[in-house]
N, C-alpha and C positions, 0 to 999 in steps of 0.2 A: 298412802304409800305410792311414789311416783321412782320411776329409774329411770336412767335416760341414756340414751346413745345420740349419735351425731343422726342415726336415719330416723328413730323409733321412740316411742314414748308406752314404757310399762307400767299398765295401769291398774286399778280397780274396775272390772267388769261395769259395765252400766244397761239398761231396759234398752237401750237403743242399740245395743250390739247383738240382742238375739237374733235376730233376721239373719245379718251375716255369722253369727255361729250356726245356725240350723243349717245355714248353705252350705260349709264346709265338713260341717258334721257327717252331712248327708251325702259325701262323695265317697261311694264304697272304698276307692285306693284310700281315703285318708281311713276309714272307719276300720279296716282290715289289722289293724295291729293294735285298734284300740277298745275300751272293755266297753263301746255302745254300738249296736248295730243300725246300719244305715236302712231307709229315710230315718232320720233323726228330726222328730216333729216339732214345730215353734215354739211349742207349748213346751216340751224338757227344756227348750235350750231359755226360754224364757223365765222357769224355776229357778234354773241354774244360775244365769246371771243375778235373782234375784236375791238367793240363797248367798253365792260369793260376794257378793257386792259388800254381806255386813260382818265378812270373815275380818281378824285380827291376822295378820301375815306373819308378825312373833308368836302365832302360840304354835302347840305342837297341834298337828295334822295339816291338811293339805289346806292348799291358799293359792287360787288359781290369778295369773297374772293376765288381765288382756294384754295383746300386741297390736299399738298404733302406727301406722305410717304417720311422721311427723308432719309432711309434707302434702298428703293427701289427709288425713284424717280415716282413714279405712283402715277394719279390723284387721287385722294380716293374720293372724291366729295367739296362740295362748302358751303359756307356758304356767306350767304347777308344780307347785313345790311342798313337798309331805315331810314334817318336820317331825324329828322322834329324838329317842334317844336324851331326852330330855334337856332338848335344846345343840346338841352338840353335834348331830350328824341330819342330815337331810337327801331325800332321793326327792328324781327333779323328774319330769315329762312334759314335753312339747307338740304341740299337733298346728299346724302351717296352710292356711288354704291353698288347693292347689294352684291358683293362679301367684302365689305369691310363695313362691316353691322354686328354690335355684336361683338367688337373687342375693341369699347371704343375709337373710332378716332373720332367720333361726339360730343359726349360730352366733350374729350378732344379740340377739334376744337373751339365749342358752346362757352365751358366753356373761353377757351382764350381768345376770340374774347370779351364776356363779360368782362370779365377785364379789358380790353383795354379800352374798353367804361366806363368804372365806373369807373375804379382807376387811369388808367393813362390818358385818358382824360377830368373827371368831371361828365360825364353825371348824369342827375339826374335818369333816369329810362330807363331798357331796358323792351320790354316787346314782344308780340308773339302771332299771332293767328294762331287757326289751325284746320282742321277741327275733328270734336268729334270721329270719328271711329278711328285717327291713334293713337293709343295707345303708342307705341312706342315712337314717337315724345314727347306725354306728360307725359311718365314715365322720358324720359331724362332731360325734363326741371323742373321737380320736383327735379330728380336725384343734378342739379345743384343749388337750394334753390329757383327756381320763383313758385311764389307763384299762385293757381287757383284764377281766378278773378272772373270768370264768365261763364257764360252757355249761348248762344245765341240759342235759341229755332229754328231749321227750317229758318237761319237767312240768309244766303248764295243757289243762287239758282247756282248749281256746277254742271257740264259735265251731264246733263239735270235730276239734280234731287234737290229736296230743301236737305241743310244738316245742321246741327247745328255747332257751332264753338265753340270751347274750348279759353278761355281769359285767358293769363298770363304776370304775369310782375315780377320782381325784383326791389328797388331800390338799389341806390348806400348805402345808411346807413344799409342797409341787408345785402350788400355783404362784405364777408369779402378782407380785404386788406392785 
């Protein structure tokens, strides 16, 4: 499974990208909203890539994308996509090394990956939670037309505090084709 943009090439994970996922894994700002905590050792990030590398991307459950600089060949970070619903709806998560953070590779990335699920595979709706303080995250999914759903009060109890969750979705009849 390959996507492609004019900067980025989304891929299948591969053994040579653990190094650069452990780096980025392991930057508390990135780790802060996401379900591993930092130092994030070679050896997880090494499983992981090994593990993802021989996932099916059509079936139901999560199927993480590497993100290539096309131009450079460096990780730039990943994006995953958790398919359910029996093929017809999918929730999506993105995580971006910070060096490669404010450049528009995510929302390029996001946004493709989106597509792919809406236009060229059917889907009825993609959608996305996340926690309420990463601002960022949900200026980009606004940035790309998903719509706020919802406000979960204190609804997530995360890296020992309660924290609220930000709810978004698009559907396929929203996005443009």
């Amino acid at each position: 499974m390959l996507l492609e943009t004019d900067r980025l090439l989304l891929r299948r994970f591969h053994t040579g990208d653990a190094a650069a996922l452990a780096a980025y894994r392991s930057d508390p700002d990135v780790a802060r909203y996401q379900s591993w905590d930092a130092p994030y050792p070679l050896g997880d990030a090494l499983a992981f890539v090994t593990e993802t590398a021989h996932l099916d991307p059509e079936r139901e459950g999560w199927f993480q994308y590497a993100v290539e600089g096309r131009d450079t060949g460096l990780l730039l970070g990943d994006v995953g996509v958790n398919r359910g619903d029996g093929g017809r709806q999918a929730e999506i998560g993105f995580t971006f090394a910070p060096a490669h953070q404010g450049h528009g590779y995510a929302t390029e990335a996001v946004g493709r990956v989106v597509r792919h699920l809406l236009v060229e595979e059917g889907l009825h709706r993609v959608h996305a939670s996340l926690d309420a303080r990463n601002e960022r995250s949900a200026r980009l999914l606004e940035r790309l037309g998903f719509r706020r759903e919802g406000l979960l009060v204190r609804a997530s109890y995360w890296k020992g505090e309660w924290t609220d969750d930000l709810l978004y979705a698009v559907l396929a009849s929203e996005w443009p084709s």
